[in-house]
C-alpha positions in Angstrom: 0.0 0.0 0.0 1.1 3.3 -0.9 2.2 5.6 1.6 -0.5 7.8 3.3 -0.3 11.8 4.8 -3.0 13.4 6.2 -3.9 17.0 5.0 -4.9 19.0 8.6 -6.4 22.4 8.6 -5.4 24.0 11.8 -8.6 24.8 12.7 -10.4 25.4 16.5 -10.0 22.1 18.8 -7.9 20.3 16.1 -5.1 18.9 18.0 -7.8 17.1 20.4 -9.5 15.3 17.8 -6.0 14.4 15.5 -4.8 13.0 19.3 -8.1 11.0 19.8 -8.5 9.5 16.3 -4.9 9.4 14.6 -1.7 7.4 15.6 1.7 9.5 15.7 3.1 7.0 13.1 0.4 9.0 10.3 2.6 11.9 9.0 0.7 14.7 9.1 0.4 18.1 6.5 -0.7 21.7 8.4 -2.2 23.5 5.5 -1.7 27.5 5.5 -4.8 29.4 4.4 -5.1 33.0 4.1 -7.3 33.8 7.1 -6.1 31.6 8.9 -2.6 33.0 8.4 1.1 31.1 9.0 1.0 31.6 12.9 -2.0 29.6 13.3 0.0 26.9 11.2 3.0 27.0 12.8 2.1 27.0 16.1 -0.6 24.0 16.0 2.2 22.3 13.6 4.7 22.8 17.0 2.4 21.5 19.0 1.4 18.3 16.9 5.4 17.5 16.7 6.1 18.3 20.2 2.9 15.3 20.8 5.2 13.0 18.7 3.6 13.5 15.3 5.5 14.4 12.2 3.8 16.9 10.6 4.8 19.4 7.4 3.2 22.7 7.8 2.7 24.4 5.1 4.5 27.9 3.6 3.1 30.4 1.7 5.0 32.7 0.3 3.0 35.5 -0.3 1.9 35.2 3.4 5.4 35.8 5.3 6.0 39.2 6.5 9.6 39.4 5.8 13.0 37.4 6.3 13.3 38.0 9.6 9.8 36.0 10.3 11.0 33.4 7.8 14.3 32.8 10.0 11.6 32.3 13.1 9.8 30.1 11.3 13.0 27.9 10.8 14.2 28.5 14.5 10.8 26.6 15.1 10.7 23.8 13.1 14.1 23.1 14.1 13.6 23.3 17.9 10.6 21.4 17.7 11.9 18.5 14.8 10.2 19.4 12.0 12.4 18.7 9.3 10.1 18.9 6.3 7.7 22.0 4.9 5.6 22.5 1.7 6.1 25.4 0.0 3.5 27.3 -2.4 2.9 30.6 -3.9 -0.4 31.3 -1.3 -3.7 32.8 -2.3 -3.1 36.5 -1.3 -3.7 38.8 -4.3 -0.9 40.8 -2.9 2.2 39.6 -1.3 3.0 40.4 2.6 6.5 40.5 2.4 8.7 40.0 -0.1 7.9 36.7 -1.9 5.6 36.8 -4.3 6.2 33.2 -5.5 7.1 29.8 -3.8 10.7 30.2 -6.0 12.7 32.4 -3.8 10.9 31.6 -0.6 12.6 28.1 -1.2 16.3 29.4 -1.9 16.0 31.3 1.2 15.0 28.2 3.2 17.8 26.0 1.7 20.0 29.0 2.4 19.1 29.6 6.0 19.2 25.5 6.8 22.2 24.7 4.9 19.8 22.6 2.4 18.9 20.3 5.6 15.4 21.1 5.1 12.9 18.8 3.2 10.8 21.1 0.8 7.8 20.0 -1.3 6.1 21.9 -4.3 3.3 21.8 -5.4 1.8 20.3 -9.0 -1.5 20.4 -11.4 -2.3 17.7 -13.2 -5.2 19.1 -14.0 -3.7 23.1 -15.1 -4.0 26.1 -12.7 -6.4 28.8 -13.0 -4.8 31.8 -13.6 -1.1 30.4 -14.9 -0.1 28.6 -18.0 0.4 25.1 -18.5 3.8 26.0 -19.9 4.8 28.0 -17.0 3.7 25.7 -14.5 6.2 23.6 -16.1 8.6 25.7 -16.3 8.1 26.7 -12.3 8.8 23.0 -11.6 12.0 22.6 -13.5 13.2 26.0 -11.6 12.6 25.0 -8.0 13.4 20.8 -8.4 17.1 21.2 -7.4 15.9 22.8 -4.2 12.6 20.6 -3.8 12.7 16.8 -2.9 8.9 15.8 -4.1 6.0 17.3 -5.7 2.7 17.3 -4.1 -0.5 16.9 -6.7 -3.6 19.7 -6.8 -7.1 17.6 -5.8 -7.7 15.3 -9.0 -10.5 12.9 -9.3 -8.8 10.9 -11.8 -6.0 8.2 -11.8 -4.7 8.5 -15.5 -5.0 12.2 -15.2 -2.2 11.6 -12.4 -0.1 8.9 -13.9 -0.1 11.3 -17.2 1.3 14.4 -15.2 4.1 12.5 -13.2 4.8 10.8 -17.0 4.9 14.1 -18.1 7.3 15.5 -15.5 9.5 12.5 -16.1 9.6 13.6 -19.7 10.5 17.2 -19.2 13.5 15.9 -16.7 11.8 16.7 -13.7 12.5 13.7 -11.7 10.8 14.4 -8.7 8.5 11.8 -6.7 5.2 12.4 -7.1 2.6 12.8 -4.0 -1.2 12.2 -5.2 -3.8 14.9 -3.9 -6.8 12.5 -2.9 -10.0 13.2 -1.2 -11.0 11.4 1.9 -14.3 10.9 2.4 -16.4 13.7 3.2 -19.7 15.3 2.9 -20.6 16.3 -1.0 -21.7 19.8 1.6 -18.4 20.0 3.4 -16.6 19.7 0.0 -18.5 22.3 -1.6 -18.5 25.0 1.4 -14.6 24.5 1.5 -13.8 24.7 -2.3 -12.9 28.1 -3.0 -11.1 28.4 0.2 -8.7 25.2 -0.7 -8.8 25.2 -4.1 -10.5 22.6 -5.4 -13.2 24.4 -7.4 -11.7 23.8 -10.8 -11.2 19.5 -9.6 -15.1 20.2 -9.0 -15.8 21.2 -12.5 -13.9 18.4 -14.0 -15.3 16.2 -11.8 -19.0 17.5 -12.6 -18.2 16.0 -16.3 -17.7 12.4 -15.3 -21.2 11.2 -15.1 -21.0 8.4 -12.7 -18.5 9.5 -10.5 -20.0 13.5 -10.4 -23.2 11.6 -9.2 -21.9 9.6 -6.5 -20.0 13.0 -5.4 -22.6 15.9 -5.8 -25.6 13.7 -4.9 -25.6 13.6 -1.3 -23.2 10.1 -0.6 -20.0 10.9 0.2 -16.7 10.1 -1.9 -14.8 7.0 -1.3 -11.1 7.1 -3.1 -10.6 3.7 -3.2 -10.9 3.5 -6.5 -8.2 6.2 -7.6 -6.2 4.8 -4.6 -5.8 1.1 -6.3 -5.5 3.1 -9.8 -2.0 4.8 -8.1 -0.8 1.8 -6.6 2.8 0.2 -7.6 2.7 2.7 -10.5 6.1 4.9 -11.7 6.8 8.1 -10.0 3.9 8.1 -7.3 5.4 7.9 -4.1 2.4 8.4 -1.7 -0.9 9.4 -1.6 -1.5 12.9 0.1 -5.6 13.0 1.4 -6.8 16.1 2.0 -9.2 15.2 5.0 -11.2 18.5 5.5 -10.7 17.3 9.4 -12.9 14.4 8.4 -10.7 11.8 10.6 -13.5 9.9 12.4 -13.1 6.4 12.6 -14.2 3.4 12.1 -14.0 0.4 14.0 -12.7 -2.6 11.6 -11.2 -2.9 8.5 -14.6 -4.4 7.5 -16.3 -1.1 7.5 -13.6 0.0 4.6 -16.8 0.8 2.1 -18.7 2.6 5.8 -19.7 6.3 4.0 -19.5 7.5 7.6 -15.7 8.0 8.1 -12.5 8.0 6.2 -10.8 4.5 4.5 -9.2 2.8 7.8 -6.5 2.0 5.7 -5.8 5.6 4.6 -5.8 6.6 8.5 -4.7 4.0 10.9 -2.2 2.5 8.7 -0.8 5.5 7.2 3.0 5.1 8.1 5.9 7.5 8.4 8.0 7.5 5.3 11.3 8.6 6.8 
């Protein structure tokens, strides 16, 4: 089975309920939204490691203030063990500081750690929004001497997947790939959050495969199982990364796998650390 990390949004009461219903060998992600801002991240991403979780909070560049707060940042994660982050542009339409891109936000980090710190990047199978599929590509190729994975976009679709890390192979961007995956959650929960994570252009390609759009947007909740055993023991995927929209209820046997009440056991109680 592939390797599993849990997307976490550091939201009210969240250390409580990852403590009750996920073991410290699940490697956890500490996503960075714009209201909630990079303190809120940081400081339940301490506080999850100091537990014994390993957890990768999340950067944004356009979110940090200056270089001074970026060296805090790295005073933290190394006095608390964190030894991995994710790095993205961020959602801000105007920068904080001065990064306006994930590019030199990373050279700064490698320059301030010495290169000891783990950084992923993120990917779009399925394009961006608002930047060309050529410079997307050309982002990647920039920042993978001082990135150590990629981390997918949401996508719905296995082959769209195995055709972007085939793609980056191509290019000579050699990077392992990390699939962005969907837990199971509430088709109203996935809608309310869309615009605030991103996933509103996944929803639109999703609303144009029949089936799978129905068993989404009708009122069940998703299961990625199927795009799960799609990615398994295929070139360049390294893990699977499941944004869980705090979904991380339980269930009580491997039995209940199919259960539309909680997340895949597999993809929670046996997600294991990596390194």
């Amino acid at each position: 089975m592939l390797p599993t990390r849990i997307e976490i949004i550091p939201s009210t009461g969240i250390v409580d309920q990852v403590q009750a219903l996920v073991p410290l060998t699940t490697t956890l992600t500490m996503t960075c939204l714009p209201h909630h801002g990079i303190e809120r991240t940081m400081r339940t991403s301490v506080e999850l490691s100091t537990l014994g979780y390993t957890v990768i909070p999340h950067l944004a560049a356009r979110s940090i203030h200056d270089r001074a707060e970026l060296t805090r940042i790295m005073r933290e994660c190394d006095g608390a063990g964190i030894r991995e982050v994710f790095v993205i542009g961020g959602d801000r339409k105007q920068p904080a500081g001065p990064y306006e891109s994930a590019l030199p936000l990373l050279e700064d980090i490698a320059h301030y750690t010495g290169g000891r710190m783990r950084a992923g990047v993120a990917g779009y199978p399925e394009g961006h929004p608002t930047v060309a599929a050529l410079d997307l590509l050309d982002a990647l190729q920039d920042k993978q001497d001082l990135a150590t994975h990629v981390v997918t976009q949401m996508c719905f679709d296995a082959p769209k997947i195995l055709d972007f890390a085939a793609l980056l192979r191509r290019e000579g961007v050699d990077l392992p790939v990390w699939a962005g995956v969907a837990g199971s959650v509430p088709r109203t929960k996935l809608v309310a959050l869309a615009t605030q994570i991103g996933v509103g252009s996944s929803l639109k390609f999703l609303s144009r495969k029949g089936p799978l759009a129905r068993k989404l947007l009708s009122g069940d909740r998703y299961s990625p199982n199927t795009l799960v055993a799609g990615l398994e023991s295929q070139p360049g995927i390294a893990g699977i990364h499941l944004y869980s929209f705090n979904n991380l209820d339980a269930v009580p046997n491997e039995a209940a796998a199919s259960s539309t009440t909680a997340l895949q056991p597999a993809l929670i109680r046996g997600a294991a650390r990596e390194y």
